[in-house]
C-alpha positions in Angstrom: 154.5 115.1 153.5 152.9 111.7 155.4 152.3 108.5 153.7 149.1 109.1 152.6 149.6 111.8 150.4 152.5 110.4 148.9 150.4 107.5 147.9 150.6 107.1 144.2 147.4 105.8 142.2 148.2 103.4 139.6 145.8 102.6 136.4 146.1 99.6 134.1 144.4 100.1 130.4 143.0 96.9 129.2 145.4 96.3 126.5 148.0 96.3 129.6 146.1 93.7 131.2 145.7 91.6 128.1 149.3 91.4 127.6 150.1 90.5 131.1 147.7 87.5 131.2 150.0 86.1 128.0 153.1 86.5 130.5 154.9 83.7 132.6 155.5 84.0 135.8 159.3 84.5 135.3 158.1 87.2 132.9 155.4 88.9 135.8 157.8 89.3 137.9 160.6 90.7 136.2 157.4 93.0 135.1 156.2 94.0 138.2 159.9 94.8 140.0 160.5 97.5 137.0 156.8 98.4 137.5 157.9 99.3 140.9 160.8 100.8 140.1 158.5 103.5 138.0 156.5 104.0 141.2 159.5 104.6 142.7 160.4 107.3 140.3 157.8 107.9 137.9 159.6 110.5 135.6 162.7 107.8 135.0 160.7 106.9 131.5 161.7 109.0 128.6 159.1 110.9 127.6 158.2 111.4 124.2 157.5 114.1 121.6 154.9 114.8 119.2 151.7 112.7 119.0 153.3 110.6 121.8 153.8 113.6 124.4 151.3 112.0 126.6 153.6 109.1 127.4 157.2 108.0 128.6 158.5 105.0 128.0 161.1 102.8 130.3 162.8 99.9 128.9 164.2 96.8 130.1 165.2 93.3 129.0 163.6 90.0 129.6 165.3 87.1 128.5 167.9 89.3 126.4 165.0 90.8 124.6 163.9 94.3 124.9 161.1 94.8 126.2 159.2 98.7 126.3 156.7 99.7 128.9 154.6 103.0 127.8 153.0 104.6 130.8 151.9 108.1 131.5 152.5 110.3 134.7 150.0 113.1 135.6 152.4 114.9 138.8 149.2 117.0 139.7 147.1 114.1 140.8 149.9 111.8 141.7 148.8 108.7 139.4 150.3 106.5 137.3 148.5 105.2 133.6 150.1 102.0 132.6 149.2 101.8 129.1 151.7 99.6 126.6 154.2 96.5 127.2 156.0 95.2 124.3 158.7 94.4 122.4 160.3 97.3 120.0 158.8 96.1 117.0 155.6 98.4 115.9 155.4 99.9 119.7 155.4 103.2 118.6 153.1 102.8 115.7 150.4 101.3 117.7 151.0 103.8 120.6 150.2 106.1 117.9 147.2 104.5 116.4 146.3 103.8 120.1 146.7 107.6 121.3 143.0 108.6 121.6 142.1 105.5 123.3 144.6 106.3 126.0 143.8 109.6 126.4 139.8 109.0 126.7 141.5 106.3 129.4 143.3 109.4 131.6 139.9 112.1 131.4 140.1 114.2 132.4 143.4 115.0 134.2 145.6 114.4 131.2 146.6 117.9 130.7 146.4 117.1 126.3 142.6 115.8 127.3 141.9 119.4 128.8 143.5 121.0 125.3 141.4 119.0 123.2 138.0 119.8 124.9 138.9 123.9 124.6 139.3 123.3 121.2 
């Protein structure tokens, strides 16, 4: 397979972008190396069950603080959907409360977006 079509396409949701403009530059970078090490292999985040099966989640430590980065992978179209950072504390709740949001984000390859409009 060339280059090309190993290319993956990486998204940012807003609420990723938010939290990154709060971030210092120490903290970018750390950010964007494990960032790059998801590109690298994109499944390496565990991926989650229930209302969460749209996303995986990789963590990491910044500062000796845990830090969780929710993304989603969609293998068919080769892109990436970076869609929470945070610490531990209420990530998963406001994944959750955040869930339709993120899927509206990844229409309509998400393949829970496709479920959703046959029902």
């Amino acid at each position: 397979m060339s280059e090309e079509q190993n290319k993956i396409n990486v998204y940012e949701s807003n609420r990723f972008t938010k939290t990154l403009k709060k971030c210092s530059m120490a903290q970018l970078k750390i950010i964007e190396d494990e960032i790059d090490f998801i590109i690298q292999n994109p499944e390496i985040g565990v991926l989650k069950k229930g209302n969460l099966s749209h996303l995986r989640v990789h963590k990491f430590k910044i500062n000796h603080q845990q830090v969780l980065l929710g993304y989603s992978w969609i293998e068919e179209k080769i892109e990436l959907y970076l869609l929470h950072l945070g610490s531990h504390e209420n990530f998963y709740q406001k994944a959750k409360d955040r869930r339709n949001v993120d899927l509206k984000f990844m229409q309509p390859w998400h393949p829970l977006c496709q479920q959703q409009k046959e029902s």
